[in-house]
N, C-alpha and C positions, 0 to 999 in steps of 0.2 A: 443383215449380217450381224454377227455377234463377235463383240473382241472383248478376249480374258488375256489375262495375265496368269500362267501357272508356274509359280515354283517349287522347286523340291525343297522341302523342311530339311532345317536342321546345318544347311550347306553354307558356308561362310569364307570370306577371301577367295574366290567371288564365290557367291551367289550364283545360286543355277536356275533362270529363269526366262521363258520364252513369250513373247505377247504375239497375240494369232488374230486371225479373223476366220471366222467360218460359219457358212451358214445354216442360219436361226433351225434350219428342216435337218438337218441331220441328225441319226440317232446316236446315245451315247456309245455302242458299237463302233460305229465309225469315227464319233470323235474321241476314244482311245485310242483308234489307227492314225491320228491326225498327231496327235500327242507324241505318239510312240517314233515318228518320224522326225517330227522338229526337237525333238530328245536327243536321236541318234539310241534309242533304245532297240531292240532284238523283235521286239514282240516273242518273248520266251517263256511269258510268264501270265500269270490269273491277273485279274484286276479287279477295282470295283470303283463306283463312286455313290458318290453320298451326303449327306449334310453335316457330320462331326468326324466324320473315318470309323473308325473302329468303334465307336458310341452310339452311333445311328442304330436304330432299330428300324429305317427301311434303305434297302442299298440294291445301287444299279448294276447286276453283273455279268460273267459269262454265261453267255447262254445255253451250253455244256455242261457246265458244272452246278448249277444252283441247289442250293442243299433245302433249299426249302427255305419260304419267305421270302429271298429276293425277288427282284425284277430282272424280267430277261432285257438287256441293255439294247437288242437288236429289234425291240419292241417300243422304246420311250426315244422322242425327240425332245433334241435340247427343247426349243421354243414351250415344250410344257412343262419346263425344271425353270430355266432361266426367264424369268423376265422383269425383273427390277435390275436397275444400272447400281454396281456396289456389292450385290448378292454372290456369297462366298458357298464355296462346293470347296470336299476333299475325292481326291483321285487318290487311289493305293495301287502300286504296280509291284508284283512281286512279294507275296504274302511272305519271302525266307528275308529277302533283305530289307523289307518293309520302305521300300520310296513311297512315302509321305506326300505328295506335291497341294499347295493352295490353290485354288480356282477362284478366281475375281471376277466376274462381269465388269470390264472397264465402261463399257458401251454400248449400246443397242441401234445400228442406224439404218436406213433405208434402204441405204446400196442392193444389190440384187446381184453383184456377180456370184459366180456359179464355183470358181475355183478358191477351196481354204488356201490360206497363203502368213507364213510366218511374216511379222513384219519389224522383231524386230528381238533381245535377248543376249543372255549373257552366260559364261562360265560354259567349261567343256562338261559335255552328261557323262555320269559316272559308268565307268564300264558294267556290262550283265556281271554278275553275281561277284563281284566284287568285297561282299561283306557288308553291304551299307553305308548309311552315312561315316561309321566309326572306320571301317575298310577303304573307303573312300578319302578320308581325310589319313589313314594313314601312305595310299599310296600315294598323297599329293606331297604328303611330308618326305616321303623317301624320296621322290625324285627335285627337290630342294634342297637336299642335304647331306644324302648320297649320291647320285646320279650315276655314277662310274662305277658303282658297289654291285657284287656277282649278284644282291638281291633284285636290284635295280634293270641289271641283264635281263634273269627272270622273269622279270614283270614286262619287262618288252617284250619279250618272246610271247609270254601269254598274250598280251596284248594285239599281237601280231604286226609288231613295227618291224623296218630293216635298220640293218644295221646302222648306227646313229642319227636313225630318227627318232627327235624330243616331242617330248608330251609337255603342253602346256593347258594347267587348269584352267586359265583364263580365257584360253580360244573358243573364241561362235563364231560361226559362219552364215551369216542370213540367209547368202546366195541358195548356201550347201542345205540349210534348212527346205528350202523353199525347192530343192529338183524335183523332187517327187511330186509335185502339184505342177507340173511345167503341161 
């Protein structure tokens, strides 16, 4: 099994970051699905990974879409990217809003279970198309500052809350991470 730590750049008061285990055989296909889940992401969106993001000259991606040069990602397993403990990857979700995230190797161990499993993370994941980091930090700002503001309404409604249900940036939920591998 392998445990990273990935968070999203750029995200501050908290921080938006999740540490996983999953294992060493899977491809990066599937560990974008793995991602996309302990995120609370859509899966709406291209992706890619790689060693600098957008500076790499070779990158893991959909396997749909390759323009030429990449890798089809439902062809490469981790175990032949990752294998020094410390070894940093970037993941891009969303080529309009540009989520950013860090990939760390924390760990490489023995274990053999079969189910990925969120084990542990912070900060609520910014909603689908939201504007990015900068759209993101400002809806954190308006519901800290206005809450009650018709803008504030809005953004719940988009959001798709009920009627005064609050949004907190800070909220993870492991459990809620971790349904979908149950």
């Amino acid at each position: 099994m392998l445990q990273f730590k990935i968070q999203i750049k750029g995200l501050k008061n908290p921080t938006v970051w999740r540490r996983i285990l999953v294992p060493e055989t899977l491809t990066f296909d599937e560990f974008h699905r793995i991602i996309q889940r302990v995120f609370g992401w859509e899966n709406a969106h291209l992706y890619q990974f790689s060693e600098l993001g957008y500076k790499s000259r070779e990158v893991i991606s959909v396997p749909n879409y390759l323009m030429g040069g990449e890798i089809d990602s439902t062809k490469v397993k981790l175990n032949k990217i990752f294998k020094t403990k410390g070894q940093k990857y970037v993941y891009i979700y969303d080529f309009g809003d540009d989520w950013i995230h860090d990939i760390k190797l924390e760990k490489i161990t023995d274990e053999t279970g079969l189910k990925p499993s969120c084990i542990d993370g912070e900060g609520a994941c910014p909603p689908e198309d939201c504007g990015g980091v900068w759209g993101y930090e400002d809806l954190k700002q308006l519901f800290a500052e206005n809450p009650e503001s018709d803008e504030a309404d809005e953004m719940r409604e988009w959001l798709g809350f009920e009627d005064g249900e609050t949004w907190d940036a800070g909220y993870f939920d492991v459990s809620g991470a971790n349904f979908w591998f149950r």
